[in-house]
VOGU-3710 file (C-alpha; in Angstrom, 3 decimals, decimal comma):
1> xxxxxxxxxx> 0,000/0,000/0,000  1,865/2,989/-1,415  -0,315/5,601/1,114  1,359/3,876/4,012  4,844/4,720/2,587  3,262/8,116/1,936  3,077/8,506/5,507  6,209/7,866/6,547  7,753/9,531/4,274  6,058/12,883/4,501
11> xxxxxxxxxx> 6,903/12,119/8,343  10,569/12,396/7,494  10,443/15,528/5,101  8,325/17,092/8,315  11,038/15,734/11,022  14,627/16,656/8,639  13,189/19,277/6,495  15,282/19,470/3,105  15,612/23,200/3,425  17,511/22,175/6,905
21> xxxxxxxxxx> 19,618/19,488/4,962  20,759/22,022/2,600  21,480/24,947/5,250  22,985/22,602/7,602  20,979/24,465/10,444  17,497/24,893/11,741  16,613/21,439/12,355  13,172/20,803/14,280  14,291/17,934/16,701  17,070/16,858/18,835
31> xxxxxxxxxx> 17,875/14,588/16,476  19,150/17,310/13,840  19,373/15,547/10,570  19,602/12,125/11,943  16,469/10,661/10,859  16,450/7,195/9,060  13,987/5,806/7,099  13,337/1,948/7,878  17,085/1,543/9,109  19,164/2,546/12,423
41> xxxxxxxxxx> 21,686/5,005/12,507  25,234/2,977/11,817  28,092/3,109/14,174  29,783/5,921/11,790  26,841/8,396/12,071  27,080/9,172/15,301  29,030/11,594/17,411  31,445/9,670/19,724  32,473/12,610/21,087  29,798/13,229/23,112
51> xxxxxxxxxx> 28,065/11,092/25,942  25,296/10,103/23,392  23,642/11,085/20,178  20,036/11,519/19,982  18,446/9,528/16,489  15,074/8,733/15,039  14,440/5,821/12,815  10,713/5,212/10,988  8,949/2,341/9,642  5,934/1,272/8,478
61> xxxxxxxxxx> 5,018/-1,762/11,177  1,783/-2,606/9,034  -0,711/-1,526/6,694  -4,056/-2,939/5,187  -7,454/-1,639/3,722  -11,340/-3,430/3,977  -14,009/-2,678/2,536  -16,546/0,658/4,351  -19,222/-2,807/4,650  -20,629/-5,938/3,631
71> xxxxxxxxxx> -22,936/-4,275/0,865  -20,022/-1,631/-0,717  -18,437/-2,156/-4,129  -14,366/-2,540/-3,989  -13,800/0,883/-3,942  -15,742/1,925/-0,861  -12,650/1,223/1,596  -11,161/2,081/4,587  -7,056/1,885/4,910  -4,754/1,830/8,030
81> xxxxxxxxxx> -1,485/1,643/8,851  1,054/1,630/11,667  4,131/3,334/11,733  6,733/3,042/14,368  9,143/6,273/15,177  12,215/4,508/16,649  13,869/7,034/19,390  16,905/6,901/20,790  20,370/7,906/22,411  22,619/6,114/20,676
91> xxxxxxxxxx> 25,935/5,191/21,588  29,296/3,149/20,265  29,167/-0,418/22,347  32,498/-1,457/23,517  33,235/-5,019/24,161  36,035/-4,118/26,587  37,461/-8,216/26,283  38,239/-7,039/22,493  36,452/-9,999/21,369  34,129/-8,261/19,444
101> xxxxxxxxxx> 34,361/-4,792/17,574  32,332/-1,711/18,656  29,139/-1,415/17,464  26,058/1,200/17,419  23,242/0,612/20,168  21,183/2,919/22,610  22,530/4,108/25,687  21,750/1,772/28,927  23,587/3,808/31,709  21,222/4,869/34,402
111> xxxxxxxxxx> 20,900/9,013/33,693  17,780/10,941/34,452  18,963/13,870/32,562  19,487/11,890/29,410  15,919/10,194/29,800  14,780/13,477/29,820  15,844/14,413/26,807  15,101/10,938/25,155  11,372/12,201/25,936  11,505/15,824/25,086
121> xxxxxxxxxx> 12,808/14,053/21,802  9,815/11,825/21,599  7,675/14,783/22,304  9,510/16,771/19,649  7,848/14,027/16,899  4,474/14,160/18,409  4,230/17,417/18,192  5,304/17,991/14,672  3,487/15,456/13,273  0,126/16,075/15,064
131> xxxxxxxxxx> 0,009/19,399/15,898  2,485/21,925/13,697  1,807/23,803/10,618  4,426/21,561/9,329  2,759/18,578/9,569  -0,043/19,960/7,698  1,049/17,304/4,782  0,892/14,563/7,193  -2,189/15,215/8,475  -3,671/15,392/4,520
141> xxxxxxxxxx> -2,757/11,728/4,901  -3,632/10,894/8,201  -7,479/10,782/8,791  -7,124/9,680/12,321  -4,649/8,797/14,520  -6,165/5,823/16,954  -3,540/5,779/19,285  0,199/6,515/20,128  1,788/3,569/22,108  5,281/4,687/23,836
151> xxxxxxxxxx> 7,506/1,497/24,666  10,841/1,486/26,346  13,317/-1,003/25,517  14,349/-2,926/28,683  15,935/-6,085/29,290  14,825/-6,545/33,129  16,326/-10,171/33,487  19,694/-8,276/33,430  18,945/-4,910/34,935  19,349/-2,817/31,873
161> xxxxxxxxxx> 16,702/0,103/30,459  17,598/0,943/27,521  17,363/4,992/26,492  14,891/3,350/23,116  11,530/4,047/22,753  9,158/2,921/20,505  6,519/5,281/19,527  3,470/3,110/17,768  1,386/5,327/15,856  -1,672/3,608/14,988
171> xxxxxxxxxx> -3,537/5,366/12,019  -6,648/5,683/9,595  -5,511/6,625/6,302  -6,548/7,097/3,204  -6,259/4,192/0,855  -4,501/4,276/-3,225  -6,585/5,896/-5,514  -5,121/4,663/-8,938  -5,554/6,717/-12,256  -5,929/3,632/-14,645
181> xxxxxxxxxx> -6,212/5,170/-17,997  -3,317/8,097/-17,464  -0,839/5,631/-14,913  1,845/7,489/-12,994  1,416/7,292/-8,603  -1,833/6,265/-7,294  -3,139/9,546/-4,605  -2,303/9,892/-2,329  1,132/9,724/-2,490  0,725/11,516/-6,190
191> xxxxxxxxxx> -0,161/14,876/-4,193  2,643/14,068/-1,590  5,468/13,906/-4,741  4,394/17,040/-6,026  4,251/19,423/-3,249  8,423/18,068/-1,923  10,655/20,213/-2,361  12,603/19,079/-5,594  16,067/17,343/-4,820  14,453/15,611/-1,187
201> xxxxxxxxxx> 15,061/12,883/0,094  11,283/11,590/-0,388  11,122/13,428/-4,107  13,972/11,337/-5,115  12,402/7,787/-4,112  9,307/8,496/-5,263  10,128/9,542/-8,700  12,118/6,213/-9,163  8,502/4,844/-8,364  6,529/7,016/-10,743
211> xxxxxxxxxx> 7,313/5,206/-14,315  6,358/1,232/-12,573  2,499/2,753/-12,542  1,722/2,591/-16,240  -1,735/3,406/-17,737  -4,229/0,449/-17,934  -6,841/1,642/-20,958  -10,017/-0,208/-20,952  -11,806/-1,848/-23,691  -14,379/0,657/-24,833
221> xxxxxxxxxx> -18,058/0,346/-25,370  -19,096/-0,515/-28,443  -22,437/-1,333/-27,937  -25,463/-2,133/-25,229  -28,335/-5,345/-26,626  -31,477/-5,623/-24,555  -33,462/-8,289/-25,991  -37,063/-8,323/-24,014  -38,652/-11,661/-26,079  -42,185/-11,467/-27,122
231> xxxxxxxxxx> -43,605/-8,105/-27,269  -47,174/-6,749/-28,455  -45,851/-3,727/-30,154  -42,358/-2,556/-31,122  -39,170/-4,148/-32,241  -37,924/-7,378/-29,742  -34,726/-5,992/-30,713  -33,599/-2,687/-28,697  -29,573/-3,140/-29,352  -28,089/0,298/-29,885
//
């Protein structure tokens, strides 16, 4: 379903504007322009200089579309999705035995002040995406957001929290609206490609899309037969 991937990726034009990208300032999240799509940040993109660096990661969990009721025709549907903003504080994970090189994975030290910001992070994303005149795009797409389900990654068995959370947006969307006689992107996501800024990181993956939708002309009319049978007056043969 191309209008989940519509949401998440208006999501990340909101959350690392291209504008920002291309001033190298003026980010809208603690993050700055660390935000993935449907990957984690690698061991190389973070800042080991500092105590932690804050990254988001999105992916579309699930998606599927059923008909409005038992007595609608197919297109009469309702579409849904879930898309999971990956937060974190992410950190390079030393195996101090030297068995095993370093590798990328979210802070687990015990620091109030960094969970703190792990949250105003988290907050950050809601807000954008609900509430800003950014997210006005993401909203076009979004008819309803059911719920938001915050989940902190913990191991318990071995005392660890993690500084992860998983925020599960659970949303009504609108479902793929395909032009079969010109082709191109079904809309949603159509309207989505054309208002990104040119150059973007969503522009760019969606145009690669845009030639695999090719028009699908249908067999005209020719002709419409009604034959009634026996008749008092009047041809039995009404074909046009």
């Amino acid at each position: 379903m191309l209008s989940a991937e519509a949401v998440r990726l208006a999501a990340i034009e909101i959350l690392c504007p291209f504008s920002a990208v291309m001033a190298g300032d003026g980010f809208p999240t603690l993050a700055g322009p660390r935000i993935y799509d449907s990957r984690a940040a690698s061991l190389e993109e973070i800042d080991r200089t500092e105590s932690y660096t804050p990254v988001v990661a999105l992916y579309t969990h699930q998606s599927g579309v059923s008909l409005m009721g038992s007595a609608t025709d197919a297109t009469d549907t309702q579409a849904n999705c879930v898309l999971d903003v990956v937060a974190e504080l992410a950190v390079a994970a030393r195996d101090d035995a030297g068995e095993f090189a370093d590798a990328m994975d979210a802070m687990a030290d015990t620091d109030p002040s960094a969970r703190l910001v792990l949250a105003a992070l988290c907050s950050q994303v809601r807000m954008l995406l609900t509430r800003s005149v950014q997210g006005g795009p993401w909203r076009r797409l979004v008819k309803h957001v059911i719920d938001i389900d915050e989940q902190t990654f913990a191991m318990p068995e071995f005392g660890l929290r993690h500084h992860r959370v998983t925020m599960r947006f659970r949303l009504e969307i609108a479902d793929d609206q395909f032009d079969m006689e010109n082709g191109g992107l079904p809309e949603p996501i159509k309207s989505v490609y054309e208002a990104l800024p040119a150059g973007s990181y969503a522009a760019t993956k969606l145009a690669e899309l845009a030639a695999a939708f090719a028009g699908n002309l249908r067999q005209p009319l020719a002709a419409v037969a009604i034959t009634t049978g026996p008749v008092q007056s009047g041809p039995a043969n009404l074909s046009v």
